[in-house]
C-alpha positions in Angstrom: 0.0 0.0 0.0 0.7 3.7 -0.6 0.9 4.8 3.3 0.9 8.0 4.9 2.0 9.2 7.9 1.3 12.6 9.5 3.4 13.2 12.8 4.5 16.2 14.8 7.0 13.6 16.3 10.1 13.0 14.9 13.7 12.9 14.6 15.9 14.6 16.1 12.9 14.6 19.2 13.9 11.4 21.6 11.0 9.7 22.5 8.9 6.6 22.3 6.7 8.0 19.8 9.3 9.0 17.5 11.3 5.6 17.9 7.9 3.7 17.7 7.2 5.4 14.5 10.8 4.8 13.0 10.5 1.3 13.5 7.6 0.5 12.1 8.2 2.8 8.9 11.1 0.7 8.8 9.2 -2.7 8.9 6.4 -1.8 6.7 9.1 -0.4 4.0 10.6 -4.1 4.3 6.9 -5.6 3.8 6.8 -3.8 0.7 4.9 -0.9 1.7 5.6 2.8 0.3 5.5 5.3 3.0 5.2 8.7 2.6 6.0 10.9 6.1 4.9 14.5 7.1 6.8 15.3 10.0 7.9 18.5 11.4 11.3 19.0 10.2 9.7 19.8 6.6 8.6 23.3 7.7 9.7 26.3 9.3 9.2 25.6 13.3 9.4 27.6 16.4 10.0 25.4 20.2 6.7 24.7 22.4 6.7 27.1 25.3 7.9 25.5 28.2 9.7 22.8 26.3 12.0 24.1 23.6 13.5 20.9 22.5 9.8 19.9 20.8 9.8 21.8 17.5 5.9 23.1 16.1 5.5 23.7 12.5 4.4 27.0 11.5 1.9 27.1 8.3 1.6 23.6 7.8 -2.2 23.6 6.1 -0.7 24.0 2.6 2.0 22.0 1.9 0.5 19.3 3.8 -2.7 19.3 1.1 0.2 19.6 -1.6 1.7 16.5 -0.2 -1.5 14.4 -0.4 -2.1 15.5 -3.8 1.5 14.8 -4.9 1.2 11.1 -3.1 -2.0 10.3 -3.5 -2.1 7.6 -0.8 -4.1 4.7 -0.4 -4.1 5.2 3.5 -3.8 7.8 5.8 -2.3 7.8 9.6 -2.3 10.9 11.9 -0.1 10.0 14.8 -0.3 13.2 17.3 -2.6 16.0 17.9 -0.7 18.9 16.9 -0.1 21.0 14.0 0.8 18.4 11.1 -2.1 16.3 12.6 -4.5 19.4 12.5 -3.8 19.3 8.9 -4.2 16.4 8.0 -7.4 16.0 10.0 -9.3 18.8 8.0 -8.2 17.8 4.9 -9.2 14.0 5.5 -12.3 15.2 6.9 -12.4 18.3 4.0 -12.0 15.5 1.6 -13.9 12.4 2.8 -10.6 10.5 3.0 -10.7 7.9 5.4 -8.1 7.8 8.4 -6.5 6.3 11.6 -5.1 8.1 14.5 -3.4 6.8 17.7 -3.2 8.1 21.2 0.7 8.1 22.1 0.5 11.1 25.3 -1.7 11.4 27.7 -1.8 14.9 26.3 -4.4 15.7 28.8 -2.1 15.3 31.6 0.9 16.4 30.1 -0.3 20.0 29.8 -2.2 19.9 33.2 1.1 19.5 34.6 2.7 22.1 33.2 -0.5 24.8 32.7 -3.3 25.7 34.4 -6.1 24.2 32.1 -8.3 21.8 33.6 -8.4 18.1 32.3 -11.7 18.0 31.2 -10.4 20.8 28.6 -8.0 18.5 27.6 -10.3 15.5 27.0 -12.3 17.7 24.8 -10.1 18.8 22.2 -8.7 15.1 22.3 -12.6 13.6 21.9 -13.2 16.5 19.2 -9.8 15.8 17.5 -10.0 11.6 17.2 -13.9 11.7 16.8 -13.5 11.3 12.5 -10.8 8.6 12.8 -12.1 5.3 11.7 -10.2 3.8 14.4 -8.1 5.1 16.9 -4.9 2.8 17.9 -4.0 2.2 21.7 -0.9 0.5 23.1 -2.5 -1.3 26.6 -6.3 -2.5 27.2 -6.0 -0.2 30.4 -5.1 3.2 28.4 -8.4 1.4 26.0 -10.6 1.7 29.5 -9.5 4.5 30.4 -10.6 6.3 27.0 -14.0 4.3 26.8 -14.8 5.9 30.5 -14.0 9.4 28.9 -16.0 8.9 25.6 -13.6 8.2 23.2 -14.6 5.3 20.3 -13.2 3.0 17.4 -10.3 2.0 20.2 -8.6 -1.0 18.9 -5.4 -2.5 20.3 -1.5 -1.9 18.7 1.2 -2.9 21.5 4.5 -2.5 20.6 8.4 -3.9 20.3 11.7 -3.6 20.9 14.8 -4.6 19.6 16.3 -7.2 21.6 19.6 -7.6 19.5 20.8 -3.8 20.4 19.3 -4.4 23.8 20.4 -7.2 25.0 22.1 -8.5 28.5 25.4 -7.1 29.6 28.2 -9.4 28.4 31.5 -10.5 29.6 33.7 -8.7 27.2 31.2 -5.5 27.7 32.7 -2.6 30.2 30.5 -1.6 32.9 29.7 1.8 32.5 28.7 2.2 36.2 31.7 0.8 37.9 33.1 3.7 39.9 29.7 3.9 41.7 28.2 2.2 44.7 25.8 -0.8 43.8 22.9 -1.4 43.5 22.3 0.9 40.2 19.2 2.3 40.2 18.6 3.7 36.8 15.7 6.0 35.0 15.8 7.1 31.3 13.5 9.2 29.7 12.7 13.1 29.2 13.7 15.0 32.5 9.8 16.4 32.5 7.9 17.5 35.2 4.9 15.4 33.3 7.6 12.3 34.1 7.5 12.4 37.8 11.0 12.0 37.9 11.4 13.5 41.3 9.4 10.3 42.9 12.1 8.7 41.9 14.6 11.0 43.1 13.2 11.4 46.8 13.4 8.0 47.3 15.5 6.5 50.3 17.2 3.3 48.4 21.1 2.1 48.6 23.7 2.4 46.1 23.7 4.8 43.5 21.0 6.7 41.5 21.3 7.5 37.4 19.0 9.5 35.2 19.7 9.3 31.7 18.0 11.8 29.6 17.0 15.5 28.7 14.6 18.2 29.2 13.5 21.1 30.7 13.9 19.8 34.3 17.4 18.8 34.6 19.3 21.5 35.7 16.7 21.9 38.6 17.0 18.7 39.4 20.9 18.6 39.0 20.9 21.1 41.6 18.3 19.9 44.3 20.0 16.6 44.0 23.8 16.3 43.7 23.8 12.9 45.1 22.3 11.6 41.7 24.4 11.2 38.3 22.6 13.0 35.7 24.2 11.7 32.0 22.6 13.6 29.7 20.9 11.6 26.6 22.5 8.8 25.4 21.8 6.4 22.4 22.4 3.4 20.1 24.6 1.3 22.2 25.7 3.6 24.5 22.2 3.7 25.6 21.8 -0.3 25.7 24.9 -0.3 27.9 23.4 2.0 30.7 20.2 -0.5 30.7 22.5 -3.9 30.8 24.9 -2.5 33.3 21.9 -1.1 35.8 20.7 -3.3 38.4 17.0 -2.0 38.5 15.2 0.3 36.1 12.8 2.8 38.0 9.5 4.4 35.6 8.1 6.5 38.0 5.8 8.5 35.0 2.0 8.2 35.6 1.6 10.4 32.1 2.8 7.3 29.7 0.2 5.3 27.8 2.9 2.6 27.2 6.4 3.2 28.6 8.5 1.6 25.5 11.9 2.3 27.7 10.0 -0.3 29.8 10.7 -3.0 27.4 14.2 -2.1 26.5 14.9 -2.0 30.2 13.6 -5.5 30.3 15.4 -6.6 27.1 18.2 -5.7 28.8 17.7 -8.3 31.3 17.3 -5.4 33.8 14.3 -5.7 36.0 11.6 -2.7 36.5 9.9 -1.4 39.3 7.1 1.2 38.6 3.8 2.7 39.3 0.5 0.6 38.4 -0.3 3.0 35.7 -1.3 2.4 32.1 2.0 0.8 29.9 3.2 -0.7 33.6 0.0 -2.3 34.6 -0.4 -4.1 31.6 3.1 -5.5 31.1 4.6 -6.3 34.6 1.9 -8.3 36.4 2.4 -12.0 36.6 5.5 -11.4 33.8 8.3 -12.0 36.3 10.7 -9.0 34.9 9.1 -6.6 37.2 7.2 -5.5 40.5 4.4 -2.6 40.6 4.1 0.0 43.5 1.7 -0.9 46.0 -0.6 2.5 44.6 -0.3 5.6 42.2 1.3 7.6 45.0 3.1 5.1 47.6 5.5 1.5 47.4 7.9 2.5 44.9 10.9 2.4 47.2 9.7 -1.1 48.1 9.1 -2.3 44.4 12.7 -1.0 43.8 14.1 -3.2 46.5 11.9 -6.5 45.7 13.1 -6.4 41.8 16.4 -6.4 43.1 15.9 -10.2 43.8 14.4 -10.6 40.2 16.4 -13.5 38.2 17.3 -11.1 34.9 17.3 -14.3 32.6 13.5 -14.5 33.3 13.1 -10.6 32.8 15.0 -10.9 29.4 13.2 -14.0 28.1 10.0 -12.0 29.2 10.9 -9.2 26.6 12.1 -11.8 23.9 7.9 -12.2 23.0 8.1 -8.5 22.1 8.7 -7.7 18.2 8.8 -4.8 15.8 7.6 -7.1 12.8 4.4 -7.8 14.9 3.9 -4.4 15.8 3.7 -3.2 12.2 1.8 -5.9 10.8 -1.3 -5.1 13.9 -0.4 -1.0 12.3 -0.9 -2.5 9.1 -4.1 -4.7 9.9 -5.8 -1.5 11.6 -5.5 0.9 8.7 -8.6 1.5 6.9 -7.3 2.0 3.0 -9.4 4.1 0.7 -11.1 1.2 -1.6 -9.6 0.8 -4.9 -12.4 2.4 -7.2 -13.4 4.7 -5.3 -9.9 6.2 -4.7 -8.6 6.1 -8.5 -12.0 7.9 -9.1 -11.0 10.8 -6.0 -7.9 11.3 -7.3 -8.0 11.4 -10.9 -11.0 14.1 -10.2 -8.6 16.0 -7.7 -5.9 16.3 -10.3 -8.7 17.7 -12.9 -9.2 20.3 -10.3 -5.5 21.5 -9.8 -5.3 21.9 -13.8 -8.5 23.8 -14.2 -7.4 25.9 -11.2 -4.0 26.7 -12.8 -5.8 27.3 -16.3 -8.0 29.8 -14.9 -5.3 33.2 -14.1 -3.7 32.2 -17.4 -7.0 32.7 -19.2 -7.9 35.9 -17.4 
C-alpha cells in the first residue's frame, strides 16, 4: 500500500513516539509498503513554550494538502494531535478521506502539569480531535478503559516492540559503564519532564547509587536539588543499551505514559523494572516475572525498587524476547482502513482535474 504518515513527532525529538514510529516505517518499508512521512522537520518551526526541545510547525495547512495530492495515498495515519495532525485532520475530513489516528500522550495530563487548564479541557479537544478517525490505535487495554470511560470510540489494540539484538544482556567482554559507583544501580531514562515524575524517583530513600539518563526542561533543577544523583545527559544506540545492561534495576516512576516503551528495552536488557500501576506498567509487569508494581499511584515505589532487586534477569530478558517490531507493524498494518480501490482512483484522478483547471484559470484571465 501507498501509506501516509502525518506526525508532529520525529527525529531529532527522543522519545517513544518517534522511535515507535521509525520502527515501524522501517518494517512496513521491508513488507513492501511505500511510505510517505509528514513530519515536522519539513517546515519552518518555532520550540513549544515551556519545552524548547519539541519543534511546532508554523503554516503547515498548505504544503500538507500539496503532499497528499502529490502522493495520492491509499491510506492515511495521523499519529499526534498537533499541528501536522490538524492538517491532516481537516483535509481528510475536507476530503472524505478515510483515516487512523493513535493516542501516544496522555496529552491531557501532560499539559495539566505544566498549565493551568483543567483536564476536562483537555479531554475535549482530544474527543473532538480523534472523533472522524475510523479507528483510533491504543498500546494497553488499560489506556483502552480508560478512554471508553471518557468517551472516546473505534479504540482497537497496537502494542509495541523492541529490539532485543541492540538491547540485550550485559556481556563479559562489555565494560560496565557504572563501575566507579556504589551498587545497586538504580537507573531511570527518559525526558527529564515534570509530566515524568521523575522527582518520585529522586526522593526515594534506596542504597547504592542513582542514574538519570536523559534530557529536558527539568534537569538543571534537578541537577541542583539533587547532587547525590548522576545525571548523564541523553545517550543512544549502544551507549544507551549499555546504561540499561549495566543497571541493576530500572525505575519508571511516570503516571503520564500510555505505554512506557523504555520499559521493554529495560527488560530486554535483562534489567528488572519497578514502577507505578499505571497504564504501559500495569499491563506489562503483572504475573511477567521482569518486574514489581508500586503498591498504589502515590506510595510503594521504594519497596518495588528493593523487591526487583531479587528478580532473576534471565527470566526478565526472556519475558521481553515475546516482544517484536515485525508484529507491531503488521497489527499498524491490519488496523489501517485503505481508501477502496475504485473509489480512490476515481478521488484522485477528479482531484488532479481540479488542480489543472485551477491553474488554467489566471492564465486565461
Amino acid at each position: 500500500m501507498r501509506i501516509l504518515v502525518a506526525t508532529d513527532a520525529w527525529e531529532p525529538q527522543v522519545n517513544g513516539v518517534v522511535r515507535t514510529l521509525t520502527r515501524v516505517i522501517a518494517e512496513m518499508r521491508a513488507m513492501g509498503h511505500t511510505v510517505e512521512v509528514i513530519s515536522p522537520d519539513q517546515f519552518k518551526t518555532f520550540p513549544l513554550p515551556t519545552y524548547s526541545e519539541i519543534k511546532v510547525a508554523v503554516g503547515a495547512y498548505e504544503p500538507v494538502q500539496e503532499r497528499f495530492k502529490a502522493f495520492e495515498p491509499e491510506a492515511i495515519h495521523i499519529a499526534t494531535e498537533g499541528p501536522i495532525g490538524l492538517a491532516a485532520r481537516r483535509i481528510c475530513v475536507e476530503w472524505k478521506l478515510p483515516f487512523t489516528t493513535s493516542y501516544h500522550t496522555r496529552f491531557p495530563e501532560y499539559v495539566s502539569a505544566r498549565l493551568p487548564l483543567p483536564l476536562a479541557a483537555g479531554y475535549a479537544y482530544m474527543r473532538w480531535f480523534h472523533k472522524p478517525s475510523g479507528r483510533l490505535m491504543v498500546a494497553t487495554p488499560t489506556m483502552r478503559d480508560e478512554l471508553s470511560q471518557h468517551g472516546f470510540r473505534n479504540i482497537t489494540a497496537w502494542s509495541r516492540g523492541v529490539d532485543t539484538e541492540q538491547f540485550h544482556p550485559k556481556r563479559d567482554d562489555e565494560p560496565d559503564v557504572f563501575a566507579d559507583l556504589p551498587r545497586p544501580i538504580f537507573l531511570s531514562v527518559g525526558r527529564v519532564a515534570v509530566e515524568k515524575n521523575i522527582e518520585a524517583f529522586l526522593g526515594l530513600d534506596l542504597p547504592g547509587s542513582k542514574v538519570v539518563v536523559g534530557d529536558g526542561p527539568q534537569k538543571e533543577e534537578l541537577e541542583a536539588k539533587y547532587p547525590e544523583v548522576r545525571f548523564t545527559g541523553a545517550r543512544f544506540g549502544d551507549e544507551l543499551a549499555a546504561h540499561f545492561a549495566c543497571a541493576d534495576v530500572f525505575v519508571f516512576p511516570s503516571l503520564t505514559d500510555t505505554f512506557g516503551l523504555v520499559i521493554l528495552e529495560a527488560m530486554a536488557a535483562g534489567t528488572p523494572v519497578a514502577a507505578y500501576p499505571a497504564p504501559g506498567p500495569i499491563d506489562i509487569i503483572p504475573n511477567s516475572g521482569a518486574g514489581v508494581l508500586a503498591s498504589s499511584a502515590t506510595e510503594g515505589l521504594r519497596e518495588a525498587c528493593l523487591e526487583a532487586l531479587k528478580l532473576d534477569r534471565k527470566r526478565v530478558r526472556q519475558f521481553a524476547e515475546g516482544f517484536s517490531w515485525r508484529a507491531c507493524a503488521e497489527d499498524f498494518v491490519r488496523n489501517l482502513q485503505p481508501y477502496p480501490e475504485p473509489e480512490k482512483t476515481r478521488f484522485w484522478r477528479k482531484l488532479r482535474r481540479l488542480a489543472r483547471v485551477r491553474r488554467r484559470r489566471p492564465e486565461a484571465a
